[in-house]
PDB file as gemmi writes it, atoms N, CA and C in Angstrom:
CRYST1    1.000    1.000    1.000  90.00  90.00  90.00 P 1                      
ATOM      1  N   UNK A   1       0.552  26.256  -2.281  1.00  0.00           N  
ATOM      2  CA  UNK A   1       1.175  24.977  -2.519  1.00  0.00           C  
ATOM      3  C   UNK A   1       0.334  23.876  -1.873  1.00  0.00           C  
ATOM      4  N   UNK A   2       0.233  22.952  -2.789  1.00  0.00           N  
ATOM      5  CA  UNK A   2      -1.019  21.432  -2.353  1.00  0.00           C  
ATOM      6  C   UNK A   2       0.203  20.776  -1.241  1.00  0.00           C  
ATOM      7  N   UNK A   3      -0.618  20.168  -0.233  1.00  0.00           N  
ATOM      8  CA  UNK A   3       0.095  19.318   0.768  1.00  0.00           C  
ATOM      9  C   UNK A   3      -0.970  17.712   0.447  1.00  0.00           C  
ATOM     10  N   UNK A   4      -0.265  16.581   0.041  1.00  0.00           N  
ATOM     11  CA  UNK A   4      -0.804  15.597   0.278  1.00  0.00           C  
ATOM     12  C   UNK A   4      -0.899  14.967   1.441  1.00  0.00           C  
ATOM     13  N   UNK A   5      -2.047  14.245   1.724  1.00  0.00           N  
ATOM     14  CA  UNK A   5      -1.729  13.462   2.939  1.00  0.00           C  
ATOM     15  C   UNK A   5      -1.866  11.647   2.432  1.00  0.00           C  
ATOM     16  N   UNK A   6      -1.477  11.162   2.829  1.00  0.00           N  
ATOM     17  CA  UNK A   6      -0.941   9.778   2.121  1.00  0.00           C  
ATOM     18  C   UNK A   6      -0.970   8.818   3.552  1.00  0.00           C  
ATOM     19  N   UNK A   7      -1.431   7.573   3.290  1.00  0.00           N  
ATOM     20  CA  UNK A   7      -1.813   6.724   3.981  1.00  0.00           C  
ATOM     21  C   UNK A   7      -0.501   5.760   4.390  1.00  0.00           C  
ATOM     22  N   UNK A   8      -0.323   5.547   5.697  1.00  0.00           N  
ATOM     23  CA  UNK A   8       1.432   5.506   6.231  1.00  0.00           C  
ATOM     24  C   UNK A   8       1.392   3.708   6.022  1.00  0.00           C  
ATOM     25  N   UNK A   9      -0.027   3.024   5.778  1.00  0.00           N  
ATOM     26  CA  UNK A   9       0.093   1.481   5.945  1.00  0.00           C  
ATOM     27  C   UNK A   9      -1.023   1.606   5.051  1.00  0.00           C  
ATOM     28  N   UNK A  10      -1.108  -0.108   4.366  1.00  0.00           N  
ATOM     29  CA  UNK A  10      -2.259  -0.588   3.956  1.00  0.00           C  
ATOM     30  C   UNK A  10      -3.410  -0.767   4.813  1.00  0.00           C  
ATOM     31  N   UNK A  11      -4.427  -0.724   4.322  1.00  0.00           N  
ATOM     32  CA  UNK A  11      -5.615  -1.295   5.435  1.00  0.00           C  
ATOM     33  C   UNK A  11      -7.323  -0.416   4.625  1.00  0.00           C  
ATOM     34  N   UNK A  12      -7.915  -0.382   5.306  1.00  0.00           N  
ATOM     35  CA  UNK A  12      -9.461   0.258   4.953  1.00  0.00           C  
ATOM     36  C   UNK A  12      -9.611   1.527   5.645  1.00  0.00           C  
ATOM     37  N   UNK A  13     -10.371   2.258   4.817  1.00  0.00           N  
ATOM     38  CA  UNK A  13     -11.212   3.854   5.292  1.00  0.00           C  
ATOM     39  C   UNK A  13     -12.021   3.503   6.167  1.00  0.00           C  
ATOM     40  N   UNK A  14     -11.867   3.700   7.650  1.00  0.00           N  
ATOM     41  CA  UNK A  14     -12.877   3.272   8.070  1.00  0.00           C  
ATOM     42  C   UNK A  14     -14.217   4.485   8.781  1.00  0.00           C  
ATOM     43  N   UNK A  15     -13.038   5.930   8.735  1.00  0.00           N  
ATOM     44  CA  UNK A  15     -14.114   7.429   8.744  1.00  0.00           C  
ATOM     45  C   UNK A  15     -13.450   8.345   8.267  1.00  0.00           C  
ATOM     46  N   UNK A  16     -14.098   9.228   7.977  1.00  0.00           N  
ATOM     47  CA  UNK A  16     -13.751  10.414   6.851  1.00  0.00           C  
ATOM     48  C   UNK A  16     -14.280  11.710   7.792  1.00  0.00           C  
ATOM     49  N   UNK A  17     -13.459  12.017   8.530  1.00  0.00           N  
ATOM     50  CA  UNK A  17     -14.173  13.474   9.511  1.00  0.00           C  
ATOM     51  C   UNK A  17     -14.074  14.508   8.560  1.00  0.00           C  
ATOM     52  N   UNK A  18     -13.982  14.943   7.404  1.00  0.00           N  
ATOM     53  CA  UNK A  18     -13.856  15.979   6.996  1.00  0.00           C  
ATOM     54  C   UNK A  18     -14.088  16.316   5.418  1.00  0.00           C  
ATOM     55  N   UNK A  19     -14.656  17.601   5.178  1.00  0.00           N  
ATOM     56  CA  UNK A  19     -15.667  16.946   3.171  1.00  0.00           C  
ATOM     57  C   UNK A  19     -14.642  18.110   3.213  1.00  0.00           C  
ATOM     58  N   UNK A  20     -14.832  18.320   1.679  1.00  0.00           N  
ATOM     59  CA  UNK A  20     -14.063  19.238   0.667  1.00  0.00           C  
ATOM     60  C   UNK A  20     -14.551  20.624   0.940  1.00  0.00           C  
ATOM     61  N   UNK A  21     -13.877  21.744   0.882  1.00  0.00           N  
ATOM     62  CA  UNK A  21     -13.743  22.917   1.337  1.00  0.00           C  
ATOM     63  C   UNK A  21     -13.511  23.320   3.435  1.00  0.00           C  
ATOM     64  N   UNK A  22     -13.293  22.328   3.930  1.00  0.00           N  
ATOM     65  CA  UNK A  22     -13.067  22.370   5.273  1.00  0.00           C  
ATOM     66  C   UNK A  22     -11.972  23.241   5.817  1.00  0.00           C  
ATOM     67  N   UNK A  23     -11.595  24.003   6.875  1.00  0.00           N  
ATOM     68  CA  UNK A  23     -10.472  24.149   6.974  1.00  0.00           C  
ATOM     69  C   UNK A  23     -10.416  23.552   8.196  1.00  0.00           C  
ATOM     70  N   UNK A  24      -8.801  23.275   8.341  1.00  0.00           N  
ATOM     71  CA  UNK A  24      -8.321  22.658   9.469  1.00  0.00           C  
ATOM     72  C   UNK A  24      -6.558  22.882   9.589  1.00  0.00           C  
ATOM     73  N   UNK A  25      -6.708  22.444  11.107  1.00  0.00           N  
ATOM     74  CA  UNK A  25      -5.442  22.759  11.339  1.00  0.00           C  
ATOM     75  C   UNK A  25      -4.754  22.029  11.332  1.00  0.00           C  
ATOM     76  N   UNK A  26      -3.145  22.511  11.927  1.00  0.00           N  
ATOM     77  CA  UNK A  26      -2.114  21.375  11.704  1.00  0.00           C  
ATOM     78  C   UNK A  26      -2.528  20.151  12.624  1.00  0.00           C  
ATOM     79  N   UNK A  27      -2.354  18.934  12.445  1.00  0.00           N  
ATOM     80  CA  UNK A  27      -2.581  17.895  13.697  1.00  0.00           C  
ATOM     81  C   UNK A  27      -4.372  17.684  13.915  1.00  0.00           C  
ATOM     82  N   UNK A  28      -5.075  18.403  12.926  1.00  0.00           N  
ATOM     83  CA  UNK A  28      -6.486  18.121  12.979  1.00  0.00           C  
ATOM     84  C   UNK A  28      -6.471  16.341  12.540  1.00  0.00           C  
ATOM     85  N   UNK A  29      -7.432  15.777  13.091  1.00  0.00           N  
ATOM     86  CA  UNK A  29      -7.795  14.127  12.691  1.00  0.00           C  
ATOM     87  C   UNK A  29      -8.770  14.339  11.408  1.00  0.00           C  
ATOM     88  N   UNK A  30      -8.235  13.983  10.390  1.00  0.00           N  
ATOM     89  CA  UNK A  30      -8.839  13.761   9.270  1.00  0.00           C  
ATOM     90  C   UNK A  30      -9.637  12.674   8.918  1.00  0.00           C  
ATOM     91  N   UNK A  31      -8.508  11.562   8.901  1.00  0.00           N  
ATOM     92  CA  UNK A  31      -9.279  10.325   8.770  1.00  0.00           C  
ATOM     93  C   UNK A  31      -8.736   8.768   9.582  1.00  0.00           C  
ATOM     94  N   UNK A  32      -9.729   7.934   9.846  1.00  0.00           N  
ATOM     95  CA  UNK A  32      -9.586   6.894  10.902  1.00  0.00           C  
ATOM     96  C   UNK A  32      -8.748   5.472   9.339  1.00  0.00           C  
ATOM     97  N   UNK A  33      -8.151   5.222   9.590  1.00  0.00           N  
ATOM     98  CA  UNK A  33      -7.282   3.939   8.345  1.00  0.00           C  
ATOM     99  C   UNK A  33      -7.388   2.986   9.495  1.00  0.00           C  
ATOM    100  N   UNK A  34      -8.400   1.779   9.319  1.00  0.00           N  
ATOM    101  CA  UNK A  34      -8.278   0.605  10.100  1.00  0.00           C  
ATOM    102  C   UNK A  34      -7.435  -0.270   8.985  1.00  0.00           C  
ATOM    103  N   UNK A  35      -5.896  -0.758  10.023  1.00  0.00           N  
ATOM    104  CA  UNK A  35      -5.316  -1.484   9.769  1.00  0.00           C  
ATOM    105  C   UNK A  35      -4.778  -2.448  11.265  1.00  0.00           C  
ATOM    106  N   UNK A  36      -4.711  -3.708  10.661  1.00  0.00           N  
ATOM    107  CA  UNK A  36      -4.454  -5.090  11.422  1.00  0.00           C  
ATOM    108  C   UNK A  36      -4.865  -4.459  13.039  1.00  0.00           C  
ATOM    109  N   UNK A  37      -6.087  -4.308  12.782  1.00  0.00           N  
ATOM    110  CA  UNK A  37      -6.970  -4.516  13.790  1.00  0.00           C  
ATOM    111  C   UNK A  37      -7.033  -3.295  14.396  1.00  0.00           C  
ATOM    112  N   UNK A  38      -6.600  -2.579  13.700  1.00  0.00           N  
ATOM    113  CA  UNK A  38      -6.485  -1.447  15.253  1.00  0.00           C  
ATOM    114  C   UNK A  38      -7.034   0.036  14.185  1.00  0.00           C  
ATOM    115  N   UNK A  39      -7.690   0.782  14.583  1.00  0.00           N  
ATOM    116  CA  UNK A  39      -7.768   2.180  14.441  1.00  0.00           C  
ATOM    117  C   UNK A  39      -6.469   3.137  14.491  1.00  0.00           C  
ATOM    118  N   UNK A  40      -6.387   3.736  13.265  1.00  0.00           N  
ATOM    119  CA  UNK A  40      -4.830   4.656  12.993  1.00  0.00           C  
ATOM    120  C   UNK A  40      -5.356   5.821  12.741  1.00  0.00           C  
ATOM    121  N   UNK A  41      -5.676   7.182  13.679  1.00  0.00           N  
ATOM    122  CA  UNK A  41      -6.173   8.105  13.079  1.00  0.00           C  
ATOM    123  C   UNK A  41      -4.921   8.884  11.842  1.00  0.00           C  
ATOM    124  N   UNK A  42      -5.382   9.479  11.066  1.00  0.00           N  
ATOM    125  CA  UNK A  42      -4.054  10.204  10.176  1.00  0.00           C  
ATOM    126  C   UNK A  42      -4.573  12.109  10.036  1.00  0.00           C  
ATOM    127  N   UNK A  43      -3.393  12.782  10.257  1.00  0.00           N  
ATOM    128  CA  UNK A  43      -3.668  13.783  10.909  1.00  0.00           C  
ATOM    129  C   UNK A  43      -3.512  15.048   9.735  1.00  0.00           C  
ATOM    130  N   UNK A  44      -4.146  16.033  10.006  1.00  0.00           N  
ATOM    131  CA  UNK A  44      -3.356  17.027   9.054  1.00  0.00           C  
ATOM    132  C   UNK A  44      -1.660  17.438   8.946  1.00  0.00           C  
ATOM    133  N   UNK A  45      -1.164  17.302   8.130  1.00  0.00           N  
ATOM    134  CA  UNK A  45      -0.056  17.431   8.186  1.00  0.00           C  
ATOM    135  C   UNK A  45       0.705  18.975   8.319  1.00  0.00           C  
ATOM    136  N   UNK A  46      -0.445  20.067   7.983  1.00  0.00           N  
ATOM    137  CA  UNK A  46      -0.193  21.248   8.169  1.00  0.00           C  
ATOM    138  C   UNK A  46      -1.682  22.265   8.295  1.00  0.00           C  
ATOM    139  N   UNK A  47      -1.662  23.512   8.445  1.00  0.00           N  
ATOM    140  CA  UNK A  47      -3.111  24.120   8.215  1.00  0.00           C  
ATOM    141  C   UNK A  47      -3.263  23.992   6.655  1.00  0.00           C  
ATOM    142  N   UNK A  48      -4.440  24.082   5.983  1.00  0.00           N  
ATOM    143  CA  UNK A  48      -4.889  24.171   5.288  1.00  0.00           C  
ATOM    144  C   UNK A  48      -6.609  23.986   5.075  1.00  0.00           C  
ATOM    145  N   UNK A  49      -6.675  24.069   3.359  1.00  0.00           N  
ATOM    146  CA  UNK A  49      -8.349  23.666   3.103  1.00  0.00           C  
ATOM    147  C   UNK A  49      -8.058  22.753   2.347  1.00  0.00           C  
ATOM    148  N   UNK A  50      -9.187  21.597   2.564  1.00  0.00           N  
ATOM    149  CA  UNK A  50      -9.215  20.130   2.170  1.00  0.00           C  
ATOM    150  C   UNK A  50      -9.934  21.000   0.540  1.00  0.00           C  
ATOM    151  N   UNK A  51      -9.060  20.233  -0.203  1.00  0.00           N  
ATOM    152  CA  UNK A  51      -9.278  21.085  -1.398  1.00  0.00           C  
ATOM    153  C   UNK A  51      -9.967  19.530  -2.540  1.00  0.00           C  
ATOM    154  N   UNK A  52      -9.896  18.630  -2.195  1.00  0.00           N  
ATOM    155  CA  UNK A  52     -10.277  16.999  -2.703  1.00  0.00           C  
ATOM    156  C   UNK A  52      -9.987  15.506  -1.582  1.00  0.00           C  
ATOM    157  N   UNK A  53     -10.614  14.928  -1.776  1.00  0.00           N  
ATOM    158  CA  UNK A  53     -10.874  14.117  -0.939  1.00  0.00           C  
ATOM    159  C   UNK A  53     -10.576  12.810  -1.906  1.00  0.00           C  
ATOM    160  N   UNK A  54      -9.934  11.866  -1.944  1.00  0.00           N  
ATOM    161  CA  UNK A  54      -9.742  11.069  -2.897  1.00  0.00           C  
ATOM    162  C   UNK A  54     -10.140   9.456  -2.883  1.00  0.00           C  
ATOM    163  N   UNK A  55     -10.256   9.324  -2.025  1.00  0.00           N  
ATOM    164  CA  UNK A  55     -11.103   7.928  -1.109  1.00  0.00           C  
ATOM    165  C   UNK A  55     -12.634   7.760  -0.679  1.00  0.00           C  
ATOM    166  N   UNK A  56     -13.177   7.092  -0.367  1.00  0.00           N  
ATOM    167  CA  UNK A  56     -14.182   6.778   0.239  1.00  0.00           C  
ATOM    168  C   UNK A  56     -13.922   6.133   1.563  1.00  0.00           C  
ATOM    169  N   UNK A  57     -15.385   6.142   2.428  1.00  0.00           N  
ATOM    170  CA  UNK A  57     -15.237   5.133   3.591  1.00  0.00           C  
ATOM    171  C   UNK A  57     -15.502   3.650   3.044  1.00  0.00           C  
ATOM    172  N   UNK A  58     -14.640   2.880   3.504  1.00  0.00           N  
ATOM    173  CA  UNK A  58     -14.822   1.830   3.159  1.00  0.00           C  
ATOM    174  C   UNK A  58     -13.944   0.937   2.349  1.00  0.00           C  
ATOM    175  N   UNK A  59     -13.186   2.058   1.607  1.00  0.00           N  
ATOM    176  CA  UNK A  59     -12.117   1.965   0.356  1.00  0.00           C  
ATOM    177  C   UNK A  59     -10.820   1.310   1.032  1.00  0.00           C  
ATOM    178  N   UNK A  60     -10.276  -0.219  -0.016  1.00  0.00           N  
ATOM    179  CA  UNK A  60      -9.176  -0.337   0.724  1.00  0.00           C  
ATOM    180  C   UNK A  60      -8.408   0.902   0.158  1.00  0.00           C  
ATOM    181  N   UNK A  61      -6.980   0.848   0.640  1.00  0.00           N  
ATOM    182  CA  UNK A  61      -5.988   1.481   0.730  1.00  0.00           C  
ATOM    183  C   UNK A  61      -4.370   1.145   0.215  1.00  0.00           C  
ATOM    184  N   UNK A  62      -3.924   1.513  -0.112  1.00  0.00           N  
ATOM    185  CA  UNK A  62      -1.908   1.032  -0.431  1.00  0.00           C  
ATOM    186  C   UNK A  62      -1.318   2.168   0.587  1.00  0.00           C  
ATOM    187  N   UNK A  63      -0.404   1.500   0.914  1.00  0.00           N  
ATOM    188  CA  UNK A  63       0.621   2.430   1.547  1.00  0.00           C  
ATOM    189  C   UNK A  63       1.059   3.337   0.680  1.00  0.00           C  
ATOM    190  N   UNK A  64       1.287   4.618   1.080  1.00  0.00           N  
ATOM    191  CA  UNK A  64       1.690   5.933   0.300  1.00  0.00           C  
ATOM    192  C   UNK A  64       0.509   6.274  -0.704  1.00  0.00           C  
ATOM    193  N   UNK A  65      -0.321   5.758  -0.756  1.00  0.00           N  
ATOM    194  CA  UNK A  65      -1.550   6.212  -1.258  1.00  0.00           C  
ATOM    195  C   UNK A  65      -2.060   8.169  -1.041  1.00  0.00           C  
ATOM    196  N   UNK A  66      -2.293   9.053  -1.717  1.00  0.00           N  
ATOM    197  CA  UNK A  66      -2.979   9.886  -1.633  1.00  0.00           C  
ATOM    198  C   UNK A  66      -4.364   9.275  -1.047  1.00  0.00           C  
ATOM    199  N   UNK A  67      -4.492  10.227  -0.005  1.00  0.00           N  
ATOM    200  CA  UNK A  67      -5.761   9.969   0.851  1.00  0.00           C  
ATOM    201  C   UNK A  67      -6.361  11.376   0.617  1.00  0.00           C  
ATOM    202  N   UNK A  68      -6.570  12.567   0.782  1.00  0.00           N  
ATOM    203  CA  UNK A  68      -6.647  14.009   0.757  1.00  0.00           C  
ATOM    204  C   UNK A  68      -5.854  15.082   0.749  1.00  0.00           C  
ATOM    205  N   UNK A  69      -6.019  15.866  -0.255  1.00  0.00           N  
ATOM    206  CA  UNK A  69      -5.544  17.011  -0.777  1.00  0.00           C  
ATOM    207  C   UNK A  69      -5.725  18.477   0.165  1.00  0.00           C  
ATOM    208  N   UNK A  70      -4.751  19.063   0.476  1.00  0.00           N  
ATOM    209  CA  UNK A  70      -4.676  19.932   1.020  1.00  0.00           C  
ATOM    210  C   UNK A  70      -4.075  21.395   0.353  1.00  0.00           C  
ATOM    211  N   UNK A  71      -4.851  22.640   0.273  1.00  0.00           N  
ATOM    212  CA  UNK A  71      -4.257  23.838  -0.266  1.00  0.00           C  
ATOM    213  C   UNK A  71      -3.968  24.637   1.100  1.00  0.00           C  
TER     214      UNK A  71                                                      
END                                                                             
């Protein structure tokens, strides 16, 4: 079963710690979302393998946005 991870605020990609086929654990730091000024790391939400990556660095963002795919 796919686990999305989804971006909790608007704002920009500002790092991408992790490419497609990775595994990681629950609470691993995936990716850094700079919003209103501040660095928001966003975490794995469970174990899995980053199965797609759907953003870029740099990319703005929407709230509830798919950010990376998890199997």
């Amino acid at each position: 079963m796919s686990e999305e991870v989804t971006a909790p605020m608007s704002g920009s990609i500002w790092k991408i710690h992790v490419k497609v086929g990775d595994k990681v654990n629950y609470e691993d730091e995936l990716v850094i979302l700079e919003a209103l000024k501040m660095e928001n790391p966003i975490y794995a939400p469970a174990d899995g393998t980053v199965s797609e990556i759907k953003v870029s660095e740099n990319d703005q963002v929407e709230a509830n946005q798919v950010l990376i795919v998890l199997d």
